[in-house]
C-alpha positions in Angstrom: 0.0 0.0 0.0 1.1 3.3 -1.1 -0.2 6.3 1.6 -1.1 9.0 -0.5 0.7 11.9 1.8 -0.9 14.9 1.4 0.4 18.7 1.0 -1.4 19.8 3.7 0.2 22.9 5.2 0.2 25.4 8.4 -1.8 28.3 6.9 -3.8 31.5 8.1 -7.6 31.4 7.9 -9.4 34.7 7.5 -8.9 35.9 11.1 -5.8 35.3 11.1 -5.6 31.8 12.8 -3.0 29.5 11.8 -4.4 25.7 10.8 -3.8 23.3 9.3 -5.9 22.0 6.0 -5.9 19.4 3.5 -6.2 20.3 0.3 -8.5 17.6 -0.6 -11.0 19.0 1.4 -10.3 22.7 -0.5 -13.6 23.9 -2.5 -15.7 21.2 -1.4 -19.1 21.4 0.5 -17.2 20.8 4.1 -15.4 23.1 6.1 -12.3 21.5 7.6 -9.0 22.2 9.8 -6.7 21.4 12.4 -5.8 23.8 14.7 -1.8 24.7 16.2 -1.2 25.3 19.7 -0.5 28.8 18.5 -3.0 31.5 18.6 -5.0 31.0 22.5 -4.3 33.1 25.5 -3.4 29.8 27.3 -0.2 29.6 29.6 2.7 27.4 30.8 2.4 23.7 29.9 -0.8 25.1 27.8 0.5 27.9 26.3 -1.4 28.9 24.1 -4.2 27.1 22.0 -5.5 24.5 24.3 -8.7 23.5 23.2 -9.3 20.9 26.2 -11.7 21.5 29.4 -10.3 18.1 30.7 -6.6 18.9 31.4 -6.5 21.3 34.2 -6.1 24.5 32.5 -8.3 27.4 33.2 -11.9 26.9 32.0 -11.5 30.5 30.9 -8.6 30.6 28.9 -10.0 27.2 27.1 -13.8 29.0 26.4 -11.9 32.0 25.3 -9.6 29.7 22.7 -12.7 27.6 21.6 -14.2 30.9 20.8 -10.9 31.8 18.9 -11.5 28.9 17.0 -15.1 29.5 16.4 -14.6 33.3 14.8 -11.8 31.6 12.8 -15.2 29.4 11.1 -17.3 32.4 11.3 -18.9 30.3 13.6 -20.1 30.7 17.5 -19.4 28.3 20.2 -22.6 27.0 20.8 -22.6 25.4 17.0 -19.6 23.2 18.2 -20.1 19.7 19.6 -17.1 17.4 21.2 -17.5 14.1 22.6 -15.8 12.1 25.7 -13.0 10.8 23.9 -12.6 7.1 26.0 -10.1 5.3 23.1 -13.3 3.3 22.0 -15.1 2.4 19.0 -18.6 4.0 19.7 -19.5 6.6 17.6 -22.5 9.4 18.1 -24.8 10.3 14.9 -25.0 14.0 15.4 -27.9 15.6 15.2 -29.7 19.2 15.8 -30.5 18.6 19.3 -26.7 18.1 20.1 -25.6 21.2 19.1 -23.7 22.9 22.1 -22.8 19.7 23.6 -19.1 19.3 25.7 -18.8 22.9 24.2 -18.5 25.2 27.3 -18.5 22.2 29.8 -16.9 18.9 29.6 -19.5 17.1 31.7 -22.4 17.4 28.5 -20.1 16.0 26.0 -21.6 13.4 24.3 -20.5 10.4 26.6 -18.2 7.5 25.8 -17.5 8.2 22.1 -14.9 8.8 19.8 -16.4 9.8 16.7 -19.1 12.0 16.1 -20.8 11.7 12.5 -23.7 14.3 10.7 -25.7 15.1 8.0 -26.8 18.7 9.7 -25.1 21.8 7.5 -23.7 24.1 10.4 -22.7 22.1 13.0 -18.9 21.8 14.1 -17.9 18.2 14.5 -14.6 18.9 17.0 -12.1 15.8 18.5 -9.1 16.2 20.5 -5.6 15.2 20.3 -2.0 15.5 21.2 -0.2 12.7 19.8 -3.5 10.3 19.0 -4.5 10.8 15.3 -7.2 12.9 14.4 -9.6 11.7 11.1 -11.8 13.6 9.2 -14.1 11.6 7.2 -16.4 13.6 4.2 -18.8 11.9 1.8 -19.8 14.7 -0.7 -22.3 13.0 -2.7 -24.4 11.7 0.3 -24.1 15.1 2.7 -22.4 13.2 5.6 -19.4 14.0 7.7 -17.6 12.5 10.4 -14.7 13.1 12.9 -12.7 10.2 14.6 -10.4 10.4 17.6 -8.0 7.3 17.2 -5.2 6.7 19.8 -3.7 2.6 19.2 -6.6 1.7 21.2 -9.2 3.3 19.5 -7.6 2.2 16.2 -6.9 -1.4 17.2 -10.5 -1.2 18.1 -12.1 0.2 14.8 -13.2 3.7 15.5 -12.1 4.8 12.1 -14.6 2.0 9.9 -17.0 2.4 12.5 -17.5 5.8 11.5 -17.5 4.7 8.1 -20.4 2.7 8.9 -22.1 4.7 11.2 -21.5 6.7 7.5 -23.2 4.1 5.3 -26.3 4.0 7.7 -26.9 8.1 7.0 -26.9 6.8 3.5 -22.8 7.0 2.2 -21.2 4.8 -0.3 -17.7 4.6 1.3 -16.8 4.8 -2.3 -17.2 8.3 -2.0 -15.6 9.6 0.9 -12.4 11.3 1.3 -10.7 11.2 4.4 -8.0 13.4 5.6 -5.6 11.8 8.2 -4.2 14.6 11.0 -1.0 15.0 12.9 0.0 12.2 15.2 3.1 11.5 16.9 5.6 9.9 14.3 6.4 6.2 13.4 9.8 6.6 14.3 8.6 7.8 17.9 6.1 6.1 19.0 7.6 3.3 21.1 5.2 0.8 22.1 5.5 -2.7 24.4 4.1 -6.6 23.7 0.5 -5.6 24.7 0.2 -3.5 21.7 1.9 -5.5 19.5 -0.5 -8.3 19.8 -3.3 -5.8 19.8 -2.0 -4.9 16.4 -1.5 -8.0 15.8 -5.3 -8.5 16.3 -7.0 -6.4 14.7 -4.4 -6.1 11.0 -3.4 -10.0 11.4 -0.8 -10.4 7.9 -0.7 -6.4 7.2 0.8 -5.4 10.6 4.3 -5.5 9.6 3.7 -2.3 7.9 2.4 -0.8 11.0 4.7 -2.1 13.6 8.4 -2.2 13.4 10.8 -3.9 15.9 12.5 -1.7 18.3 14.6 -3.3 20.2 13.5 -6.6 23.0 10.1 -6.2 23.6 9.6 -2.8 22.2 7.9 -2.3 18.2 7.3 1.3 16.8 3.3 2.1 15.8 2.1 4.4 12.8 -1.1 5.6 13.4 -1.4 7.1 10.0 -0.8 3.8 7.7 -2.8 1.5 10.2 -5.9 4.0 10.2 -5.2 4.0 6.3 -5.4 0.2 6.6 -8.6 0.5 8.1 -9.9 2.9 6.4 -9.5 0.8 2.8 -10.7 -2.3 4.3 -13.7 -0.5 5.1 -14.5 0.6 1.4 -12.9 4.1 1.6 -10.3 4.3 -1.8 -6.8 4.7 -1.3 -6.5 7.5 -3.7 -9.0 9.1 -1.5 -7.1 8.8 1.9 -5.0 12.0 3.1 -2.5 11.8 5.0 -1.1 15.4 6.7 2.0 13.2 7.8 2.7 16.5 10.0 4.5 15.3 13.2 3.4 16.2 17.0 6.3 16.9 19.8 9.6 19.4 19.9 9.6 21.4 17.3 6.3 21.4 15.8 3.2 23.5 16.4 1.4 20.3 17.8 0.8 19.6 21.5 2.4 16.1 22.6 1.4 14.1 25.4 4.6 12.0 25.5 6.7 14.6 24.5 5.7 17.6 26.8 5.8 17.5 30.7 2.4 16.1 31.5 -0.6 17.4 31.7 -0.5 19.4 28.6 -3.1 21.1 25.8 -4.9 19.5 23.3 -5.3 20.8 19.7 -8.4 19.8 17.8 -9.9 18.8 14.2 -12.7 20.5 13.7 -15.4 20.2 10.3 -18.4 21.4 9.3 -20.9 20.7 6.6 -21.7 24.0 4.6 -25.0 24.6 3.3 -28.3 26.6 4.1 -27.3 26.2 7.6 -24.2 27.5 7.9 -22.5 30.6 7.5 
């Protein structure tokens, strides 16, 4: 398999915010980004776009960055809707009544899920990360949009083709979607033990030498980005169709990392929205 790597780049939006964007997702019906931890009014280990309620920053400086975030769409907070996030499988079908949910409060996010899928023009579909993958999921044809939070154990598990079915039920022919694959921690840095090995193991069976490498006794490396590209395929998406940012969390990047930084740290966030009638 050949990961189609896209030239996504670290660009302004209208107000000035830098994000990152796929190009695939440029001039379609879908607004969608990932944001920097540049731009918030966050400080020390959060400094300065923290996007997360759940880390121990101030509630303030987070509602203040999710609102940065929300101007940056033309957008308003209460349009944005962010789930749990427990390294699961279980995805949320999105729907008017949700909007506002987990966005100025963690305790109403929509509970144990990791992807959060739509068909409503307007809504923000928003998932956390700082070293798990983030995946944006967009079937043009159909109107339907997802967002998937996948750590290993939410991609060992399936959360990316159980969006993609949770897709198919709103009426999506996987054939259609495009999927753009966000910043993760790197291959060459994500140091794993035996437990995930044979978790891999699991869930790719004869594909997962290309996801783990061995790294030393005991120890294997995990890329997030070819084994949610894996999954992806196997669940009908094309891989012509599959985006990978390939844009690295950690030192020297403008991504939060979990491993990386002293912890706790921020979170940055994918964030998508169907356009239409709806929407700005």
């Amino acid at each position: 398999m050949t990961i189609s790597v896209a030239n996504a780049q670290v660009r302004p939006t209208g107000s000035g915010l830098d994000v990152l964007r796929w190009p695939a997702f440029d001039d379609r019906l879908v607004d969608a980004f990932v944001t920097t931890r540049h731009g918030g009014v966050s400080t020390g280990r959060y400094a300065s776009l923290n996007l997360s309620l759940r880390v121990g920053d101030d509630d303030g400086h987070v509602l203040a960055n999710r609102t940065t975030v929300a101007n940056a769409l033309g957008a308003v907070l209460d349009d944005f809707v962010f789930c749990e996030q427990t390294h699961g499988p279980d995805v949320a079908v999105v729907t008017r009544e949700h909007r506002g949910r987990g966005a100025r409060s963690g305790s109403n996010a929509l509970p144990l899920t990791d992807a959060l899928v739509t068909t409503v023009p307007g809504i923000v579909l928003a998932v956390l990360a700082a070293d798990c993958v983030p995946v944006v999921l967009h079937d043009p044809v159909a109107g339907v949009l997802a967002c998937a939070h996948a750590g290993w154990r939410g991609t060992v598990r399936g959360v990316a083709p159980a969006a993609v079915a949770a897709m198919r039920r709103l009426g999506s022919d996987p054939a259609n979607i495009v999927a753009g694959i966000g910043p993760a921690i790197h291959p060459d840095h994500y140091q794993v033990g035996a437990d995930v090995a044979e978790a891999a193991r699991g869930a790719f069976g004869d594909r997962v030498d290309t996801v783990i490498r061995p790294d030393g006794p005991g120890r294997w490396t995990f890329d997030l980005w070819r084994a949610n590209t894996l999954a992806l395929t196997a669940a009908g998406v094309p891989e012509n169709q599959v985006h990978v940012a390939a844009a690295a969390t950690g030192p020297g990047t403008p991504f939060f990392s979990h491993r990386a930084q002293s912890s706790p740290c921020g979170r940055f966030a994918a964030v998508a929205r169907l356009r239409g009638k709806d929407a700005p």
